[in-house]
Each structure stands twice: as structure tokens, then as C-alpha cells.
C-alpha positions in Angstrom: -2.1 14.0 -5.9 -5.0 12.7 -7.4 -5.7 11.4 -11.1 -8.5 13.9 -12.8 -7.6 12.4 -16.3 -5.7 9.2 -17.9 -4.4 10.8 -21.3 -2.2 14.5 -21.5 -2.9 14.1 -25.7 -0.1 15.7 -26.1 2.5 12.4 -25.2 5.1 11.7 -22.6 8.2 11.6 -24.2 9.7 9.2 -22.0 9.2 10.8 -19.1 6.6 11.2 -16.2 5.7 13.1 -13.3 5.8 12.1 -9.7 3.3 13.4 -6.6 5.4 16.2 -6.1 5.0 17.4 -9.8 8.7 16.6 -10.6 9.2 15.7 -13.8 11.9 11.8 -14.5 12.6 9.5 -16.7 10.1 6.4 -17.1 13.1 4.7 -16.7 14.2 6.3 -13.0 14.0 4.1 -10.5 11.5 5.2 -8.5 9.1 5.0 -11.1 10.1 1.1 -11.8 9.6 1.1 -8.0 6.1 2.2 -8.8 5.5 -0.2 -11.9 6.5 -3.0 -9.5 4.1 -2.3 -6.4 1.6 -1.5 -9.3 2.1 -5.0 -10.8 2.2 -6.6 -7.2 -1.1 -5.0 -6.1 -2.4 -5.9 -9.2 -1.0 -9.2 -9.0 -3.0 -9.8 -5.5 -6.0 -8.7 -7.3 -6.0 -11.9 -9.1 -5.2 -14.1 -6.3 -8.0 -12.4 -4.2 -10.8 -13.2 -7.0 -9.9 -16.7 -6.3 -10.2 -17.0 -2.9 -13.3 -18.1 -0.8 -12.5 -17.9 2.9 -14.0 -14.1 3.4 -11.4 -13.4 6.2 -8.6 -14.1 3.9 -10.4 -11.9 1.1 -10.6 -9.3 3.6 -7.2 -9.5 4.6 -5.5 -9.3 1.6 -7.6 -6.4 0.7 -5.9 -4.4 3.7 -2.5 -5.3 1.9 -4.3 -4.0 -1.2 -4.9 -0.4 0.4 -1.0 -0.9 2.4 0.2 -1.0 -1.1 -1.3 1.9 -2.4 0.1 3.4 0.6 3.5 2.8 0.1 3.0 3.6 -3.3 2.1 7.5 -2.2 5.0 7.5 -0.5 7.6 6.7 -3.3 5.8 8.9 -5.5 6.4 11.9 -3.1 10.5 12.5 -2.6 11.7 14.6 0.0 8.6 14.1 2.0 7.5 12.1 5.2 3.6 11.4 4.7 3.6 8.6 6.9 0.8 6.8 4.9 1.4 3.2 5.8 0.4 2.2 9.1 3.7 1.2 10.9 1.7 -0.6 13.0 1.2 -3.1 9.7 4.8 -4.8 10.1 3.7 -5.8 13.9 0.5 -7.0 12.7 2.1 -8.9 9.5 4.8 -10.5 12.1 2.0 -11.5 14.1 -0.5 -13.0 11.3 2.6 -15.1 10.0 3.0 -16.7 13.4 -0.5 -17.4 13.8 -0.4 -18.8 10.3 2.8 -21.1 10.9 1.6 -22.1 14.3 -0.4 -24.4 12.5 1.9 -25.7 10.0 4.3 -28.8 9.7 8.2 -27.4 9.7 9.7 -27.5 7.0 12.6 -29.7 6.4 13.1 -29.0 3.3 11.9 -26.4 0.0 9.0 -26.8 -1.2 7.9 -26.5 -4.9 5.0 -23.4 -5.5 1.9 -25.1 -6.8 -1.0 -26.6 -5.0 -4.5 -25.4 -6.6 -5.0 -22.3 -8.6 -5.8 -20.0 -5.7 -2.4 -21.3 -4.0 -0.1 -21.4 -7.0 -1.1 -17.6 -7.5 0.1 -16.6 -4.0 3.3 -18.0 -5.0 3.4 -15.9 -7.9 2.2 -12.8 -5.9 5.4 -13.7 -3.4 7.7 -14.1 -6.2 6.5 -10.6 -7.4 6.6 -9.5 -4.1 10.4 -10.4 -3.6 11.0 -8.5 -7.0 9.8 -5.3 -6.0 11.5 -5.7 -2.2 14.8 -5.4 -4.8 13.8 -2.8 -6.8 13.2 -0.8 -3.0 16.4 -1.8 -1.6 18.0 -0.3 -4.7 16.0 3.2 -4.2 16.8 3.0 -0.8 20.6 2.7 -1.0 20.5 5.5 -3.7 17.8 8.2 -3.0 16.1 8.5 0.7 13.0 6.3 1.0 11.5 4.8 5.0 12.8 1.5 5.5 10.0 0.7 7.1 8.5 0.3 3.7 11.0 -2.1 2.6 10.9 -4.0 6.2 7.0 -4.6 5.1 7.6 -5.8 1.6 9.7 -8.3 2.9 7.5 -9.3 5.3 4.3 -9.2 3.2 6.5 -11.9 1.2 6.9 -14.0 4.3 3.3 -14.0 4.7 1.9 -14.9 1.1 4.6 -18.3 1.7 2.9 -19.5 5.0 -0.4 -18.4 3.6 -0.1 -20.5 1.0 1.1 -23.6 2.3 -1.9 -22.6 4.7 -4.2 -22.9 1.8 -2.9 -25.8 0.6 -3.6 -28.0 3.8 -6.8 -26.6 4.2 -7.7 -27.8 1.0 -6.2 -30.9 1.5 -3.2 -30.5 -0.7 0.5 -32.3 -0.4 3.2 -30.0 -0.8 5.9 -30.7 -3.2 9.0 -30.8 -1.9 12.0 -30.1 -3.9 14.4 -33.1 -5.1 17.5 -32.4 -4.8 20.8 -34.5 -5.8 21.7 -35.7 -2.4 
């Protein structure tokens, strides 16, 4: 499906149509699925304008387009349209050991923060893990590939280590978390 016009000028009435033409509730749950990957890729968008490193950029672009893919899929029920890669998870898995490889082990949380660019990463993973919840509940109620859900969680995985990648390339500490011993 694609969008020939923003406005109907006639209103919604609450409701909303998916890829498949049917008509729900802006309330369903697939369509709060779709507000969330909307807010997430949208979300990335304003960590990418921060970022320098042209690899990275480019990176996070791909999981730009991967969530637009996974979008067209919730949007279409009752279909298979296979548009995320599935190669993507393997890839994903691979980047975030690449990524850790390189970094101290943790011994304990850390606190999200760092400089702007890193600080909105967290935010992107924290948005990230929202919509992972919002797909696990779709999932468990109407059919959906768990392979979609199996790359949310691991996109999430991967904004954490690239973040407290950024933050030691630019030189940052990482807070860790103070807890009452």
C-alpha cells in the first residue's frame, strides 16, 4: 500500500485502515504496534542527526529502512511478505559482538547519559524495549513472525553496546548505578 494522500476530509472516526484495506479501531493493537515502530524510527531519526562517525550514520539508517519493513508487515494481517531481511537478526548478533568485544564488562548498571548523541541512543533503546512489548502482546493475541519481535529485542541490545561504544570513544565515564549495598 502506498500513501497517495495525508487527509480523507471527510474524518476518521476513531478508526483507521490497515495495508490490507481492513478497517480497526485506532485503539487496536496493531495499530499502537505501528504508532510505536513509528515513534521508534522516528526516534532514531534524531539520534542519527547527531551522529558523526559516517559508518554509524549509515548503519542506523539500514535499521531505519528494517523498521519500515517490519512496519509493512504488521500492517498486512493474514499475510507473509517477508519484508525484513532475516538475515538482519544474524547480522545484528554479529555487530553487537563486534561492538562488545571492545568494551570493559560490566559489573554493574550503568546510568543512560554520556553526551547528547549517547544519551539519545538510550532513549531510542528505551523506546525500543516499549515497542518489543507492545509486539509480544500482538503476538500472543493475533499471528505476527517472531522473527520480528526476535529483532526488536535485539536492535535494543545493540543501541546499549553502541552507546557505551560512543561514550568511550568520546572519552566519556560511564555512570554506574549506586545502589544500597
Amino acid at each position: 500500500m502506498r500513501i497517495t494522500r495525508v487527509t480523507t476530509k471527510a474524518g476518521d472516526g476513531g478508526n483507521t485502515r490497515l495495508g490490507n484495506g481492513q478497517k480497526v479501531g485506532k485503539e487496536h493493537l496493531r495499530i499502537r504496534c505501528l504508532g510505536g515502530l513509528d515513534e521508534l524510527n522516528s526516534q532514531l531519526g534524531l539520534t542519527i542527526s547527531g551522529v558523526e562517525d559516517r559508518g554509524i550514520k549509515t548503519e542506523l539508517q539500514k535499521v531505519q529502512n528494517d523498521l519500515m519493513n517490519i512496519s509493512g508487515e504488521i500492517s498486512l494481517p493474514d499475510k507473509s511478505p517477508d519484508l525484513l531481511d532475516r538475515n538482519r537478526v544474524v547480522k545484528l548478533e554479529k555487530r553487537i559482538q563486534q561492538v562488545n568485544a571492545v568494551l570493559p564488562k560490566l559489573k554493574e548498571f550503568i546510568l543512560p547519559g554520556g553526551n547528547e548523541f549517547t544519551a539519545r541512543l538510550h532513549v531510542t533503546r528505551a523506546v525500543c524495549r516499549r515497542v518489543e512489548c507492545d509486539l509480544v502482546a500482538l503476538f500472543r493475541t493475533e499471528s505476527i513472525d517472531q522473527q520480528l519481535i526476535v529483532y526488536i529485542n535485539r536492535l535494543s541490545d545493540f543501541f546499549f553496546v553502541l552507546a557505551r561504544y560512543a561514550n568511550q570513544v568520546a572519552g566519556n565515564n560511564e555512570s554506574i548505578w549506586e545502589h544500597p549495598a
